[in-house]
C-alpha positions in Angstrom: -36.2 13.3 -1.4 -33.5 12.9 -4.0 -34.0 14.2 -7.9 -33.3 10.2 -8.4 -36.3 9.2 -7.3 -38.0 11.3 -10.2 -36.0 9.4 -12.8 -38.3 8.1 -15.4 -37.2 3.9 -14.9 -39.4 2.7 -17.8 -42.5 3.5 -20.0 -45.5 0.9 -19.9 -48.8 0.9 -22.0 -51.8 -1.1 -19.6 -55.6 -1.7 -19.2 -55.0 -2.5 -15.0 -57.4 0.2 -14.3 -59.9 0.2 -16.8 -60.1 -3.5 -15.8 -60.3 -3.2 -12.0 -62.6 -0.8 -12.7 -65.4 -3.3 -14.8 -64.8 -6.4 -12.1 -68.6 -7.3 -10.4 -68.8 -7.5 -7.3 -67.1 -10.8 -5.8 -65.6 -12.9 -3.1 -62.7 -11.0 -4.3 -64.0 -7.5 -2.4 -65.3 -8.8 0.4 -61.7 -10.1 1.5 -60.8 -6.6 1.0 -63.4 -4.7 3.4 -63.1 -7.3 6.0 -59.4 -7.3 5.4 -59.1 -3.3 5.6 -62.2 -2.1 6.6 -62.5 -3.6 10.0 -59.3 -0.9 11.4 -62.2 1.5 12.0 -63.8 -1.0 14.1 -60.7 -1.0 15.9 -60.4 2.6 16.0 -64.3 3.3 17.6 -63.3 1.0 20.3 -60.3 2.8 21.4 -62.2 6.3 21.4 -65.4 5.1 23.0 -63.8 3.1 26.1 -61.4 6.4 26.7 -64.4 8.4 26.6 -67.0 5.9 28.1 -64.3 5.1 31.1 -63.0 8.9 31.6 -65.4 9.1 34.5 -64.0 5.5 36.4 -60.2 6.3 35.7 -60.5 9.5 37.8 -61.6 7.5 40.5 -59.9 6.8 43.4 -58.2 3.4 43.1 -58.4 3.3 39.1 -54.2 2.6 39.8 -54.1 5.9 37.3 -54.0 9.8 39.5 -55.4 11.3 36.5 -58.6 13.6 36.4 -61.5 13.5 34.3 -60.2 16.8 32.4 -56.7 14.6 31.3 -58.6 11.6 30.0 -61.4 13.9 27.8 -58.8 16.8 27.3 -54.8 16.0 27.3 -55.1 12.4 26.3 -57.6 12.5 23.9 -55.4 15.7 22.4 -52.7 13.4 22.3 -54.1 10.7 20.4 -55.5 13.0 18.3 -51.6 14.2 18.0 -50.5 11.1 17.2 -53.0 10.3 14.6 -52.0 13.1 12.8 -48.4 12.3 13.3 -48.4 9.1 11.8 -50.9 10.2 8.6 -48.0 12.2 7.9 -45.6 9.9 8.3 -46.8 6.6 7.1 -48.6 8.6 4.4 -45.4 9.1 2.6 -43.9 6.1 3.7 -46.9 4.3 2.1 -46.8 6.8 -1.5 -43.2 5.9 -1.2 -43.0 1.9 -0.5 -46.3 0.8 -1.2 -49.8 0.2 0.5 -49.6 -3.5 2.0 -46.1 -2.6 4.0 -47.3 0.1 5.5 -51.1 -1.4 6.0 -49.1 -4.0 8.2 -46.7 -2.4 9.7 -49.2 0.5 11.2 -51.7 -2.2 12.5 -48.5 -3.7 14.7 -48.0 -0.2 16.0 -51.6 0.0 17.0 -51.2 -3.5 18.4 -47.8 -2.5 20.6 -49.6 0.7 22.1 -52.5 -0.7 22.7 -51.2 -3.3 25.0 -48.8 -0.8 26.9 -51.7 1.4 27.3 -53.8 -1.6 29.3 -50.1 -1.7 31.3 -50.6 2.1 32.3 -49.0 2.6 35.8 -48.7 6.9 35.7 -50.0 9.7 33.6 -47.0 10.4 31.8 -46.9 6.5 30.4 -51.0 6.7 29.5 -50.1 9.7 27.9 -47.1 8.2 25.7 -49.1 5.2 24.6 -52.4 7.1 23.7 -50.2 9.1 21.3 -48.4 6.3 20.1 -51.7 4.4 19.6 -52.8 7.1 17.5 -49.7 7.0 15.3 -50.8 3.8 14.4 -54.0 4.4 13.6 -53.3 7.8 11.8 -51.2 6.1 9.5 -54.1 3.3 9.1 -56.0 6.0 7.7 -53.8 7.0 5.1 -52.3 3.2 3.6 -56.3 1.9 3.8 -58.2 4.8 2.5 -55.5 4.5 -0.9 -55.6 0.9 -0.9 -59.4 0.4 -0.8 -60.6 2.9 -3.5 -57.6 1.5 -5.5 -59.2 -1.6 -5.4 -63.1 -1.3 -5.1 -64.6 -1.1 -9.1 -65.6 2.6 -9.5 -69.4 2.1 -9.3 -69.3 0.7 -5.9 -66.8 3.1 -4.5 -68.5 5.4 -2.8 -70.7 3.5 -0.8 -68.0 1.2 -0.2 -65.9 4.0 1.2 -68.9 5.4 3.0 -69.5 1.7 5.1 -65.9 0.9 6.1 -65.3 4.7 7.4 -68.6 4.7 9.2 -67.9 1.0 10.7 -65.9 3.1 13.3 -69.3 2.9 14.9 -69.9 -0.8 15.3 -66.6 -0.5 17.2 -67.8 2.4 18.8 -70.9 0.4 19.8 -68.7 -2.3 21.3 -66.8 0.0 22.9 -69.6 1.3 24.8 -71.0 -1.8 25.9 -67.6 -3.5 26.8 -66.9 -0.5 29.3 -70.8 -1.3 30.6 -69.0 -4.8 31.8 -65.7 -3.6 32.1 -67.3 -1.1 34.7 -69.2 -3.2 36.8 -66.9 -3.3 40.1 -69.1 -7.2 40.8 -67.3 -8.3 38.0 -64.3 -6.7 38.1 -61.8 -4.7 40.0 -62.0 -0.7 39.5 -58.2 -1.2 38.8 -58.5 -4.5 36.0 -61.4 -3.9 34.0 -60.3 -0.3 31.8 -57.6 -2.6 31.7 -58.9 -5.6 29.6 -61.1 -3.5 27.8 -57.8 -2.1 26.3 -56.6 -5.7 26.2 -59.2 -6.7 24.1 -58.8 -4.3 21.3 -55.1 -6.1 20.9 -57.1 -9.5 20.3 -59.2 -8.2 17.9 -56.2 -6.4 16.3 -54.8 -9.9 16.2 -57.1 -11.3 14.2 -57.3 -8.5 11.8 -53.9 -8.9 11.0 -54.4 -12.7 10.4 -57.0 -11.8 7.3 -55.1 -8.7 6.3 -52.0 -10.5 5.3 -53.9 -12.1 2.3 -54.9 -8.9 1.0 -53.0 -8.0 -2.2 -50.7 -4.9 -2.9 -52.6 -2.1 -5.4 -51.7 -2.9 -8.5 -52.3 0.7 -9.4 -49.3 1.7 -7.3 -47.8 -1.2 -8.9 -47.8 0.0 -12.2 -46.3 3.2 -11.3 -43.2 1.9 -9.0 -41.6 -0.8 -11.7 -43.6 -3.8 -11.2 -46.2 -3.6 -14.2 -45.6 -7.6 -14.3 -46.9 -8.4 -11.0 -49.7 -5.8 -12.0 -50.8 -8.1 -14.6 -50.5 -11.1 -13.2 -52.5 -10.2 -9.9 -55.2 -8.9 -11.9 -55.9 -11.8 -14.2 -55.7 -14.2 -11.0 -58.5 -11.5 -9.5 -60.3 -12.2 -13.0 -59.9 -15.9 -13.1 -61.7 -15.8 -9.6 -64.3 -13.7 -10.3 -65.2 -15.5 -13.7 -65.6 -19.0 -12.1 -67.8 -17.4 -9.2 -69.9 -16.0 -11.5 -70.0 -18.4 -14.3 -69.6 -16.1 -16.9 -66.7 -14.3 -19.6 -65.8 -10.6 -18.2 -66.2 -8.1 -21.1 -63.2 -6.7 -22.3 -62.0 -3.7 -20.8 -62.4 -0.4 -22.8 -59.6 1.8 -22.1 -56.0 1.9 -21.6 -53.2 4.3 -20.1 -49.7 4.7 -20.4 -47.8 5.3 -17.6 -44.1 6.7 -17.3 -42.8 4.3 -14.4 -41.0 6.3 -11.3 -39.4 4.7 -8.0 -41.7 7.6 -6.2 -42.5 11.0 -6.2 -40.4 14.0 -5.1 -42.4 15.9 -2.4 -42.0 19.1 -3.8 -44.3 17.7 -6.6 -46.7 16.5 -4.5 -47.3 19.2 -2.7 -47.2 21.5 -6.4 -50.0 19.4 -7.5 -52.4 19.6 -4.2 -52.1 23.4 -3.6 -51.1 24.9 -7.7 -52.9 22.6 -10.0 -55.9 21.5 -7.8 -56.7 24.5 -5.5 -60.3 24.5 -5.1 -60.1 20.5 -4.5 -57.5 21.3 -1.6 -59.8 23.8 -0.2 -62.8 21.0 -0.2 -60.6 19.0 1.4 -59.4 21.6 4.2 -63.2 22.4 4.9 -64.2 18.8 5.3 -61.8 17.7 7.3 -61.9 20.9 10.0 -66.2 20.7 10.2 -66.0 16.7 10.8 -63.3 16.6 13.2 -64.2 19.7 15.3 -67.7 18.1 15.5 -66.9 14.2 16.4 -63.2 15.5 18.5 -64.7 18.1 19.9 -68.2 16.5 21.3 -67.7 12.5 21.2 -64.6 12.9 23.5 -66.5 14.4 26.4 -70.0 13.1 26.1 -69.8 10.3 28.5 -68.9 13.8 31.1 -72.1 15.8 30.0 -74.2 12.7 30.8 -72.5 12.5 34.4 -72.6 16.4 35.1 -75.7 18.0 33.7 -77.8 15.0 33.4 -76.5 13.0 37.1 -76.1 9.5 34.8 -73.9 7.2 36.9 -70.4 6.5 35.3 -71.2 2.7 34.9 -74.5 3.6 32.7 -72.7 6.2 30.0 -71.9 3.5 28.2 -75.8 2.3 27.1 -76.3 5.8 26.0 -73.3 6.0 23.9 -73.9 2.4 22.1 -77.5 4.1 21.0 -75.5 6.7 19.5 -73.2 5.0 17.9 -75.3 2.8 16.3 -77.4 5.7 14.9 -73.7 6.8 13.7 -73.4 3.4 11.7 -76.8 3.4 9.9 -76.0 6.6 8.4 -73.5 5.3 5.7 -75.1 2.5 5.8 -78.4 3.6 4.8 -77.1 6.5 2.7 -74.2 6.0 1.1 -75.7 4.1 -2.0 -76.9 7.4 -2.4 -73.7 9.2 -2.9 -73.1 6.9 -6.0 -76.4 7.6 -7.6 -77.6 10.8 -6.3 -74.0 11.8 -6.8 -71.5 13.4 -4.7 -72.0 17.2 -4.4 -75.6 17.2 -3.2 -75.1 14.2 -0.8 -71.9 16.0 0.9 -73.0 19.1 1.1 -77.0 17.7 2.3 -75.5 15.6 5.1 -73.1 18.5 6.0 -75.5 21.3 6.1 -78.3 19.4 7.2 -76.5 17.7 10.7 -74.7 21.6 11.3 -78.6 22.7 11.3 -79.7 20.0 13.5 -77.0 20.0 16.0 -77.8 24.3 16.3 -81.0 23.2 17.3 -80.0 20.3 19.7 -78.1 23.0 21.7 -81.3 25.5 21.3 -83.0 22.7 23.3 -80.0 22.0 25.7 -79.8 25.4 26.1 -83.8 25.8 27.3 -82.9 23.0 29.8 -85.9 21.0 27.3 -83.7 17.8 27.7 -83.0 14.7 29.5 -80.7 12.0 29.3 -82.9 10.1 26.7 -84.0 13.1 24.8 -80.5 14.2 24.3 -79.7 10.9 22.8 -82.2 10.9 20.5 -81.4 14.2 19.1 -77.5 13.3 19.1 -78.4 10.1 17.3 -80.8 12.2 14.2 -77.9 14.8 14.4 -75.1 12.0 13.8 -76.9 9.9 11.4 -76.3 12.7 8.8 -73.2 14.0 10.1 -71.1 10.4 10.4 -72.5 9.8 6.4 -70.7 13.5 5.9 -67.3 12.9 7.7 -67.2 9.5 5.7 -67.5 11.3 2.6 -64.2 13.4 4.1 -62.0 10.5 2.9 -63.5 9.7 0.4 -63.4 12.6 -1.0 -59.6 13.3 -0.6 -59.1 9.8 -1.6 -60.3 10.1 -5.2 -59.7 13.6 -6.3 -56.2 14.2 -6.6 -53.4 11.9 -8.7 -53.2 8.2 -7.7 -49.3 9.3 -6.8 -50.0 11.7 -4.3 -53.0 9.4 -2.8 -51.8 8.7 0.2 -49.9 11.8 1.5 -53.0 13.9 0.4 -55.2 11.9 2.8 -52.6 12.4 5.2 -52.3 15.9 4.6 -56.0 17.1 4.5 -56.8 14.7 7.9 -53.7 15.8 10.0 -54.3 19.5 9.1 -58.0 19.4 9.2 -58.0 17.6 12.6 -55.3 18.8 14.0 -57.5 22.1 14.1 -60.3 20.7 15.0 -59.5 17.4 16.8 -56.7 18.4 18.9 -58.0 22.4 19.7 -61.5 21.1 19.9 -61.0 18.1 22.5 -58.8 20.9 25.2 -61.3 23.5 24.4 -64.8 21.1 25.7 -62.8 19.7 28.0 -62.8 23.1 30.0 -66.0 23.8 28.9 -67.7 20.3 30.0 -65.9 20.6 33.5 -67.6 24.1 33.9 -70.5 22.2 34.3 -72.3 25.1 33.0 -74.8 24.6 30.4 -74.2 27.6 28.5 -70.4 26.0 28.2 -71.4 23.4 26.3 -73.7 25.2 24.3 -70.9 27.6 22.9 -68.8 24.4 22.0 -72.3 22.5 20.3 -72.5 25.9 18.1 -69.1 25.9 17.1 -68.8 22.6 15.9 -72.4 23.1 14.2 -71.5 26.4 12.4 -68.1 24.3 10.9 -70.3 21.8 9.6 -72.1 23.9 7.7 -70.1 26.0 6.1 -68.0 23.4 5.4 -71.4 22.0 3.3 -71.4 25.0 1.2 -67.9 24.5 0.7 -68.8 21.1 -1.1 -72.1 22.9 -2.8 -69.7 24.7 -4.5 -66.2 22.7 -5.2 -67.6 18.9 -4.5 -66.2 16.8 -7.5 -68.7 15.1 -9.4 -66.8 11.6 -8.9 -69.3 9.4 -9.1 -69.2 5.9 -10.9 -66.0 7.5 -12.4 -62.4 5.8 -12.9 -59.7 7.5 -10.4 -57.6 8.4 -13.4 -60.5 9.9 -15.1 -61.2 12.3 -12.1 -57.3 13.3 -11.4 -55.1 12.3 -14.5 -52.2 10.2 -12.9 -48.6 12.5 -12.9 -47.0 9.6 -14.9 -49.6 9.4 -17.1 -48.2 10.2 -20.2 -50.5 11.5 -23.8 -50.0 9.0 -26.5 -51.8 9.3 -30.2 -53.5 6.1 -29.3 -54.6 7.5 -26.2 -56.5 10.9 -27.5 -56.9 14.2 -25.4 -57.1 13.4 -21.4 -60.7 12.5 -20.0 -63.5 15.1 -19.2 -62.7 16.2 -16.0 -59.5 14.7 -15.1 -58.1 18.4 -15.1 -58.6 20.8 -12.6 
């Protein structure tokens, strides 16, 4: 990146945050989480029918001469590759150009693999478009974690986070039921129905993108890049809205910043800030991301297999068990995440961490005994991931609101394509071989593992977990263009590492 793009381009004085900040919740927001949110729906659809559908794609006849190994280990490496990938990439891209661009633009990559993925003909094309339908959804994760915690007010913005993230499960859910259908050889062909169960996801991608084109740019980011007008504007329309759905004047806003406008951010900064001024934060962040990922890569990918080998389940059935799970996956943000505004963040990350690390050791004491069944295992998988989906929400959230509003996305990208490309794409080969084994003790090593990173990674938080909650963004990481004036005062408590 040039020096030029760290030329100062104007100086602006503004109340945009403090007054995004104080909106009630409206109309408004809900465009927004339907608008972003539903991506993870997308997302827990993808995973689920690869995983739920490994078995019936091995088959003889599928049209694909893959094995049960490729489609749990390689391919699900892969999209785990290109996930990463494209956090990365879109990440700066979206620091760089804004969050609605790239918030389009990586949905229609997602759309475009998706389809050629349902057109699979060989290994080597499955392969291709798993990664590249990762890449699109890697860089989904980065442009709509910034965008939404730019936009939520600061008191809802945990549990907000907490909700969208975890509705990977509804999609996770559908997933698992559609490859139920999509199995049944009376209904369709072994070769055609994985096939329109990929087909569908680009429908519902369809619509998504219909809704998410009336969602606004940040006006955060705004501010920053040159275009503290359209800032303005935007947020007194928002305010209009809001004041004629609730009948009533908004107080005025309390606080104000001044910002030292930039085209974008030299990298070199970026990276400065994450690693020099915030250390412990980047350390969270590195702990977070490695114990989810190793946990949900590692295990989710392959346990439609451990259904078929240990417990004899047929291929077409997985699916039942893996919607029960997944549900159980949802009601954890869903039922906690209020929680992680009130009860505050440190104790709920580091609880949920700890807690499902503990409960998975002793799902794999009782796996271990041979004390399990098909059902049993699924109940203990669904108290186990209750905690632990309310904990990897928490993940992006967390990175998403503890560093400077400049380096939002490319720190999400960072902390998820590091932290998951050491769990996610390491932990999918490794129970891969383990799973095929079909030896209990196998799986049991790979259930430990990911247990013991869940833990530690909760006393991680105990320790370095932010207190961010019902806080401003620029009052927990002072903006790099934020610039001291008399009027302003000394920065906020805890805005400095």
């Amino acid at each position: 990146m040039s020096a030029h793009d760290d030329v100062v381009i104007g100086t602006v004085t503004t109340k945009v945050p403090a007054r995004l900040d104080r909106l009630p919740w409206s109309r408004w927001h809900w465009m927004i989480v339907v608008g972003l949110g539903t991506v993870w729906i997308l997302d827990g659809l993808e995973v689920t029918i690869v995983g739920s559908m490994a078995g019936r794609l091995s088959e003889e006849g599928s049209g694909l001469p893959i094995t049960d190994a490729q489609v749990t280990g390689t391919a699900a490496a892969l999209y785990v590759a290109g996930a990463c990938s494209g956090a990365l990439f879109f990440g700066w891209l979206t620091d760089r150009y804004g969050r609605k661009k790239l918030f389009l633009i990586t949905l229609a990559v997602y759309l475009a693999a998706t389809a050629m993925t349902a057109l699979s003909f060989s290994v080597w094309w499955f392969f291709l478009f798993r990664f590249l339908t990762g890449f699109g959804i890697g860089g989904e994760y980065a442009a709509i974690n910034s965008a939404i915690d730019e936009l939520i007010p600061s008191k809802y913005r945990g549990r907000v986070d907490l909700v969208i993230n975890g509705s990977y499960w509804l999609g996770a859910v559908g997933g698992a039921l559609l490859s139920v259908v999509a199995l049944d050889t009376d209904l369709f062909a072994i070769d055609v129905g994985w096939r329109l169960a990929f087909g569908l996801g680009v429908v519902l991608g369809l619509v998504i993108l219909l809704v998410r084109r009336h969602v606004p740019e940040s006006p955060r980011w705004m501010l920053i890049h040159g275009r503290s007008e359209g800032a303005e504007e935007l947020v007194t329309e928002v305010e209009h809205r809001v004041e004629e759905e609730k009948h009533t004047r908004l107080p005025e806003p309390d606080r104000s910043i001044t910002i030292e406008q930039r085209r974008s951010i030299g990298f070199v900064e970026i990276a400065r800030t994450l690693f020099r001024a915030y250390p412990k934060r980047a350390v969270l962040g590195f702990s977070l991301f490695i114990g989810q990922a190793f946990l949900y890569n590692a295990i989710t990918f392959g346990f439609g297999s451990i259904l078929v080998k240990f417990f004899d389940v047929p291929t077409g059935n997985t699916g039942y068990y893996f919607a029960v799970i997944a549900f159980g996956n949802f009601l954890g943000p869903l039922f906690l995440g209020r929680l992680f505004d009130t009860v505050g963040r440190r104790t709920m990350i580091a609880g949920t961490y700890i807690l499902s690390g503990l409960l998975l050791f002793g799902t794999a004491w009782l796996f271990d005994r041979g004390s399990l069944d098909a059902t049993t295992m699924t109940a203990c998988w669904c108290v186990v991931l209750f905690f632990a989906s309310a904990g990897a929400s928490s993940a992006y959230l967390t990175v998403s609101e503890i560093f400077p509003m400049e380096t939002r996305a490319m720190a999400i990208a960072f902390f998820y394509a590091i932290g998951t490309a050491a769990g996610g794409i390491s932990g999918p080969l490794l129970f891969a071989e383990l799973t095929e084994s079909g030896v209990v003790r196998d799986a049991v090593i790979a259930f430990c593992v990911g247990a013991a990173l869940m833990v530690l990674a909760g006393l991680v938080a105990l320790f370095f977990a932010v207190a961010a909650e019902g806080r401003s963004l620029e009052d927990i990481a002072t903006p790099l263009s934020a610039k001291a004036t008399p009027e302003d005062g000394p920065p906020p408590a805890g805005a400095t590492p």
